[in-house]
C-alpha positions, 0 to 999 in steps of 0.5 A: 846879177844874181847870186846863190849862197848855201847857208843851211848847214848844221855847223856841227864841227863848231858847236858849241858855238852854232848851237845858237847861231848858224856858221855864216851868222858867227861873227868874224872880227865882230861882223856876221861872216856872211856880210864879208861874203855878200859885200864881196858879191856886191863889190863884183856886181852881184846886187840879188842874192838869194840866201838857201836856209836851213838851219835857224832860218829866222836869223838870216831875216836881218840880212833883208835890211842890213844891206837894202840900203846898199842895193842889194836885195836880199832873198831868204829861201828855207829848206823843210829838209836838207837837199844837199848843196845842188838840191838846195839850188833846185829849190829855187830855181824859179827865182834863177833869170840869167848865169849865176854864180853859188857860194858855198856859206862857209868858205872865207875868200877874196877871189876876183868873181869878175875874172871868174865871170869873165872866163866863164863867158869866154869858154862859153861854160854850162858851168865853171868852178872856182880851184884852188892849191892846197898842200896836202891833196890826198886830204880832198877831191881833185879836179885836174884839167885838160889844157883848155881848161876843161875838167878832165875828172873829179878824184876823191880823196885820192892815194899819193900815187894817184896825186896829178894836181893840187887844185880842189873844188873852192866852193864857188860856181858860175852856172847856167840856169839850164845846168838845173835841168840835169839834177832831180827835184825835191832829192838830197842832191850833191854839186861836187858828187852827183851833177858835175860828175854828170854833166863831165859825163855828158861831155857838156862844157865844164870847165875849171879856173885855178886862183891865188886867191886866199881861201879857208874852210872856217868850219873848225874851232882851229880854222875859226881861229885862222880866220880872224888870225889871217884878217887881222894880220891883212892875209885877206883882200878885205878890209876891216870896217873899224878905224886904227888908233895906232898900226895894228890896233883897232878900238872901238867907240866909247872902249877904254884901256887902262894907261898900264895896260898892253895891247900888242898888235893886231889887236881889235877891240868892240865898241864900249869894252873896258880893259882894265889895270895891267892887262896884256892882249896879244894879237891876233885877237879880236875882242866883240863888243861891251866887254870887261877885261879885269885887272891883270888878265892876259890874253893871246890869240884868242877870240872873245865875242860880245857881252864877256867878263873876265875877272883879274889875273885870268888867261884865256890863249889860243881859244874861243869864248861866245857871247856873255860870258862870265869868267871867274879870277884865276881861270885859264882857258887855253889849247883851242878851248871853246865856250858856248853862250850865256855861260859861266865860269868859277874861279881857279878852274883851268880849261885846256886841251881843246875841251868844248863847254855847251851854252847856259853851263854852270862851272863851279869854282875849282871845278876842273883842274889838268 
């Protein structure tokens, strides 16, 4: 079966860290994100996934093969310009054959595709959307539903008193080839705003199916954070590739920790780090592969990806460093803060309140101070 996953987007509210990777390609407890979202197809039967690029296509290339020796065949598509989430499917309608399901790049889930795909038959649908509850409704567009199932209409952002459901749009389609007919070729074209309001319009059978299963929006340093938070503490349906050496901490090949050092669970740790003296690491934390974590650094709920150097006595909590990272001794990085790639930072500099620094900065000693 096939599947449509929209990966074109520009990651805007992440930058700096897709101003060198696009979101699906960042990595999540070490993986690129979007390998969660294709073996979470593949687990449902989907085996022929067509990925609708834009942003650094050449990236997703490596996708081809990584998953060729599991059975899935893995297509890239680019757009030359956006065409919005429906215009990006239009796109390649000729490789569509048979119902399909399209995944929006961004959204991390565990939902059971099988029983989406099982419901959309049964109603016989053009097209079935996965829903989800969310606290705050007025935050998002609304679908309530009629009894059967059908969407009854889409509410946009709505006030309180207009408030009759808590299920938004999760991002997850089942369609039709033929809904593709209704949406126009070659336009900026929206699912949510131009052609389910249109087919609900029509009166063509479009139907919504409420799920439990976990969601998030990882498009924010906050949510980014979350994510690697919730998959460490098991919040997901979806397992970690590395093996445990003891309840909640998981380490990689040839890594070593120092015997006066602390990790307290969850913690993950890459392959081929070094962690020094007297280190603390409290999870949820998830550090990449060939870092050095010095003598005396602590860090607490923080994200480190691949090839970081953190020298002694430094703090880095609740934040966020790319790849190739040198971080001087005495540096606090903490409130959310968010180093791009192949940066540095001198010592006795505090970073703090949600500062975002791009890639390939240079940060002298004492530098910034709150």
């Amino acid at each position: 079966m096939q599947a449509v996953i929209l990966v074109g987007g520009l990651g805007t509210r992440l930058r700096p860290l897709t101003m060198t990777l696009p979101k699906p390609m960042l990595p999540l407890v070490n993986r690129p994100f979007i390998e969660y979202v294709i073996k979470l197809l593949k687990n449902h039967g989907f085996d022929e996934i067509i990925l609708s690029t834009g942003y650094l296509p050449a990236t997703f290339d490596c996708l081809k093969d990584d998953f060729s020796n599991i059975g899935v065949k893995v297509t890239c598509v680019s757009e030359s310009e956006p065409l919005g989430t429906c215009g990006a499917v239009k796109n390649i309608e000729s490789l569509i054959k048979d119902t399909f399901v399209v995944f929006n790049g961004d959204i991390l889930t565990d939902i059971n595709l099988t029983h989406l795909l099982e419901y959309h038959r049964q109603k016989q649908a053009l097209a079935t959307l996965a829903l989800t509850s969310v606290d705050d409704p007025t935050s998002y567009g609304l679908v309530p539903l009629n009894s059967d199932g059908h969407v009854k209409e889409f509410l946009e952002k709505p006030s309180w008193d207009e408030v009759t459901t808590d299920l938004i749009n999760a991002g997850t389609y089942i369609l039709e080839p033929e809904i593709l007919s209704y949406a126009p070729s070659g336009e900026n074209y929206s699912f949510e705003r131009g052609l389910f309001p249109l087919i609900l319009e029509k009166g063509l059978p479009l139907f919504g199916f409420p799920t439990s299963a976990y969601w998030l929006d990882i498009g924010s340093p906050e949510k980014y954070l979350r994510a690697h938070y919730d998959m460490l503490d098991g919040k997901v349906g979806i397992g970690l590739d590395m093996e445990q050496v003891r309840p909640g901490i998981w380490l990689g090949k040839d890594s070593k920790v120092a015997d006066s050092s602390n990790l307290f669970g969850p913690v993950l740790i890459g392959p081929n780090c070094e962690i020094g003296e007297n280190v603390s690491v409290t999870g949820p934390t998830s550090i990449g592969e060939n870092c050095v974590i010095s003598d005396g650094v602590r860090v607490e709920s923080s994200v480190i990806l691949d090839g970081c150097q953190i020298s002694g006595s430094s703090v880095i909590k609740n934040s966020i460093l790319g790849r190739n990272i040198e971080v001087g001794r005495k540096v606090h990085i903490e409130e959310c803060s968010v180093l791009g790639d192949n940066m540095a930072v001198g010592e006795e500099n505090w970073l703090k309140k949600g500062i975002k620094v791009w890639p390939d900065t240079k940060i002298g000693p004492g530098t910034i101070k709150f």
